[in-house]
N, C-alpha and C positions, 0 to 999 in steps of 0.2 A: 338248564340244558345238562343232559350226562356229561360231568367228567370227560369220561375218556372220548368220547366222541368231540368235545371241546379240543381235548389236547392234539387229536387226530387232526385236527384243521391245518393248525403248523407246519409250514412251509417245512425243508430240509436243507433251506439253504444257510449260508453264514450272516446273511445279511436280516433276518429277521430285528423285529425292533419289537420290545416290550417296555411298558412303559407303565409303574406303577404310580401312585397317588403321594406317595410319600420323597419327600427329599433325600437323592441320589438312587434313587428306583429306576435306573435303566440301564435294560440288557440288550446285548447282541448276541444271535447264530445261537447255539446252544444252548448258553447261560439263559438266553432266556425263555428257549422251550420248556428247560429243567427247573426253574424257577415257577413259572406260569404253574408246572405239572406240580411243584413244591406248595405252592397257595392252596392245593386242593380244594378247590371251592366248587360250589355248586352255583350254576347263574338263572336267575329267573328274571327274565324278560318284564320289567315295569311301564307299564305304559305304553307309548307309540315309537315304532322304530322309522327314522329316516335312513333315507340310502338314496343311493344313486349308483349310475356306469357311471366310468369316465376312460378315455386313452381308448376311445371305440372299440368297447368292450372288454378291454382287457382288464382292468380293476372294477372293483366294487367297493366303497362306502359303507356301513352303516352304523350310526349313531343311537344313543337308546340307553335308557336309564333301566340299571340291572340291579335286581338285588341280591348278591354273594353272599351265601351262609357256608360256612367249614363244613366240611367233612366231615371232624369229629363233633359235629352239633354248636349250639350257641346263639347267637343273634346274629340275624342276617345286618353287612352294610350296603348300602345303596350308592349305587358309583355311576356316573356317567362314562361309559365308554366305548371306543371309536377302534372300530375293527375294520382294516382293510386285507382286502383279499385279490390275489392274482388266479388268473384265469390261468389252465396249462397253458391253454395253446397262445399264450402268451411269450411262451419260452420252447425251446427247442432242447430235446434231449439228447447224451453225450454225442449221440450217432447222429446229430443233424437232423434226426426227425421229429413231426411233431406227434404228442403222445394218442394214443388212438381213444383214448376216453375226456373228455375233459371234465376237470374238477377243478376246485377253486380252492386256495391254500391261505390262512393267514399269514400275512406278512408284516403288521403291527397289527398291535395291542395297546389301548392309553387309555388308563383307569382315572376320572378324576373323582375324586370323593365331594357326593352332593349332601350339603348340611342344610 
């Protein structure tokens, strides 16, 4: 998947959850948009993705073995991981309304490394 259209997924809120493969690899709000956006990775889709709704409607699931290559070139790793995603109109904007487009925002990120 593009980069930047990856990192565009990313909620804006502080409660985001990133969660990488390595011991003490997890961020909140920010840290770990910047992070995620810091990986510079590229992801390609291996295999079958499961997913699902769930909170009728308002989340999405999906699971799905990805292979990350850098940016700056090298060997792709292959990670199992589990992206979920909040629906707008799951949430209400400052002014109490709900947003007149709906899009779907990551709200975690959990990288496990598949050996």
């Amino acid at each position: 998947a593009d980069r930047a259209a990856t990192q565009a997924l990313w909620a804006t809120t502080d409660d985001v959850i990133l969660a990488g493969s390595a011991p003490g690899e997890l961020y909140v709000g920010a840290r770990a948009r910047k992070t995620f956006a810091a990986w510079k990775l590229g992801l390609r889709i291996d295999g079958d993705v499961q997913w699902s709704t769930v909170g009728g409607g308002e989340l999405v699931w999906a699971l799905a073995n990805v292979a990350a290559t850098p940016a700056k070139g090298g060997p792709s790793t292959t990670y199992r991981v589990l992206f979920v995603l909040l629906a707008d109109h799951a949430t209400t904007m400052e002014d109490g309304e709900l947003p007149a487009d709906e899009t779907w925002h990551l709200v975690l990120a959990h990288f496990a490394l598949v050996e």
